[in-house]
N, C-alpha and C positions, 0 to 999 in steps of 0.2 A: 752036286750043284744043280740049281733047277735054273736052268734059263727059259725067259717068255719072250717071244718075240711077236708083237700084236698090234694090232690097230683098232681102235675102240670107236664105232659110230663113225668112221673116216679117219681118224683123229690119231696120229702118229704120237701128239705129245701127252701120253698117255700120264707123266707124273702130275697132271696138272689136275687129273681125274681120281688119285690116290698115292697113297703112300705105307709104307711097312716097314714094324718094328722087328726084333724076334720073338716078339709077346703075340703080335698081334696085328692087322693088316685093316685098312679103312678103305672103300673101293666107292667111285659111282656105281649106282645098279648099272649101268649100262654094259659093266665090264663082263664078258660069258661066266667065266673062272668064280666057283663058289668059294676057292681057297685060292689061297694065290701065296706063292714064298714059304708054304709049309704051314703056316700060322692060322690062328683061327682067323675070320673073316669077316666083317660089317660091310653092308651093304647099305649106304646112308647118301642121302640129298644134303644139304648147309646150304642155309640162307632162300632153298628152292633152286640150286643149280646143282648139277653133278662136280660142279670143281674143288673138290672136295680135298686135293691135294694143295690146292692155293690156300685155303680158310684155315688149315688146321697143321699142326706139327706136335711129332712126342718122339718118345722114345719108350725102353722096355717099362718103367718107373709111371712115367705120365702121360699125358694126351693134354693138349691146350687147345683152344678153340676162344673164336672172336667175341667179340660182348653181346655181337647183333644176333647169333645162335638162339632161335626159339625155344622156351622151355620143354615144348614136346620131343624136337630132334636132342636136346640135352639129355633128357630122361630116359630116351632111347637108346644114347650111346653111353651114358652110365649105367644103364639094365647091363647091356653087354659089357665092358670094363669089370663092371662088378665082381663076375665071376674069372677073371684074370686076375683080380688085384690089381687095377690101374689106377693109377687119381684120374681124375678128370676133373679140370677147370678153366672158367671164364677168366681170358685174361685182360685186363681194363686197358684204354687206351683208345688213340682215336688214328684204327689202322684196323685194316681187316684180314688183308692177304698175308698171314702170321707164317703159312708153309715156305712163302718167298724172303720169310725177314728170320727163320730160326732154322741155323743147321744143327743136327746134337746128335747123339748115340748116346752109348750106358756109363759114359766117361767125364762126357763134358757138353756144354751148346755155345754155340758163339754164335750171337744176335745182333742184328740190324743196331745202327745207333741211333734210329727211328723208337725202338723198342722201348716202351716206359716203363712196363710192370715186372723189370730184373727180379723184383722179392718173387713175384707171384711165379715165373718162369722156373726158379729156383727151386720152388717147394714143390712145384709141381712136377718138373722131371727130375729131383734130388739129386743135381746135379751142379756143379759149380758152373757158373752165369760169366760168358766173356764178350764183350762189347767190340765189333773191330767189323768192318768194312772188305771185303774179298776182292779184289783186282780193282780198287777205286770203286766198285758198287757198295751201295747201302743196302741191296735186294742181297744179303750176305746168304740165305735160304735157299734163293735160284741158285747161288754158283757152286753150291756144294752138295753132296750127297754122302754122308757118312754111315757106316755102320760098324759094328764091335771089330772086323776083322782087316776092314780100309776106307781110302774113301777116295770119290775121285772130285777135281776142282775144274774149276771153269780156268782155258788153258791162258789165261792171263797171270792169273795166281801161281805163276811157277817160282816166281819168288819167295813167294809164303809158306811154300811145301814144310817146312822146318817148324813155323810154330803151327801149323794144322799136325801135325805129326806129334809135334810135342802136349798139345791141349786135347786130342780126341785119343791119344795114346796108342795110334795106330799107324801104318803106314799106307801112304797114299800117293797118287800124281794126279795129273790133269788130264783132261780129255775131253771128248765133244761128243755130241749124239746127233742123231737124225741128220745126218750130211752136213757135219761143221757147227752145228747151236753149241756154243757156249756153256747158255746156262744149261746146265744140265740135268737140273732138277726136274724141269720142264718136260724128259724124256726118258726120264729113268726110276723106278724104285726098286728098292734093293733092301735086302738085310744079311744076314752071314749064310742064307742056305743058298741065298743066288738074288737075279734080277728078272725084270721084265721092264723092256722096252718098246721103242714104236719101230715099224717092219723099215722106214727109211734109213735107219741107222745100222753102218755100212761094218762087214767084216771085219775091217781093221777097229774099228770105234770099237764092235765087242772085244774082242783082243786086246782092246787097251782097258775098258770098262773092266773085266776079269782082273788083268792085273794089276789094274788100279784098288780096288774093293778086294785084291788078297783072296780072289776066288780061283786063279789060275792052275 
């Protein structure tokens, strides 16, 4: 298991800077780490900011990205993909922070009900498409973090452990990062070889992070 423990330009909530499949891993340049979670590694701006964990979500299948994504940084991150075998596509709609509104892994994504373009999400990470709301949020993306082996939820969601369990076909709990945040997207990426977080988020939180994500 690979854990990162990091702070990025000051910046403890480092998922909001990138995120990782087990195909493959999307980073602000800002981040040191040429690789990160074992996977190969893109090193990309969206939009002209490093928040690159905000703009974009996929899984091992696909990678989605906003509508406002420039044809250059597109053609770039489909140079890279290409040689993965990843789709990669514009998903339509009028919303851009897609990494806060789509949770998924190689099973399944359960999306914001913000979320317009269900076909296009579908074909793109080949996955079955489910509409539902996380602890009363429609930011269903922030509150969850999944990958093929667990996943953890924003600790409101302890009710819904059952169908996140049932739809990503993993097992998972809840938990909090960087001294009690919630959402946890915001401070965490992760895939099945391990995670990287921000340095404020305390021993128990990793402890719970492990065996929430089935890395324990």
């Amino acid at each position: 298991m690979q854990v990162i423990q990091t702070r990025v330009h000051g910046e403890d909530f480092i998922g909001l800077l990138g995120f990782a499949t087990d195909t493959y891993a999307i980073l602000s340049p800002n981040f040191r780490e040429n690789e990160i979670l074992g996977v190969p590694t893109l090193k990309s701006r969206i939009y002209g900011t490093n928040l690159v964990g905000i703009f974009c979500a996929g899984n091992s299948n696909g990678l989605i990205l906003p509508y406002f994504i420039s044809d250059d940084s597109m053609n770039n991150i489909k140079a890279f993909m290409k040689k993965l075998d990843v789709n990669v596509v514009r998903v339509s709609g009028d919303y851009t922070a897609i990494g806060n509104l789509v949770a998924c892994n190689d099973h399944a994504a359960v999306v914001s009900p913000d979320i317009q373009d269900i076909k296009g999400i579908r074909e793109a990470l080949d996955v079955e498409v489910f509409v539902r709301k996380i602890s009363g949020n429609s930011e269903t993306g922030a509150c969850v973090v999944a990958t093929n082996k667990g996943f953890m939820a924003h600790p409101n969601a302890e009710h819904e452990l059952g169908y996140l369990e049932k739809t990503f076909n993993v097992k998972g709990d809840v938990g909090t990062v960087n001294r009690g945040v919630g959402f946890v997207k915001s401070g965490l990426i992760a895939n099945s070889n391990g995670y990287a977080t921000g340095m404020l988020t305390t021993p128990i939180e990793l402890g719970r992070i492990e065996d929430s994500l089935g890395l324990a």
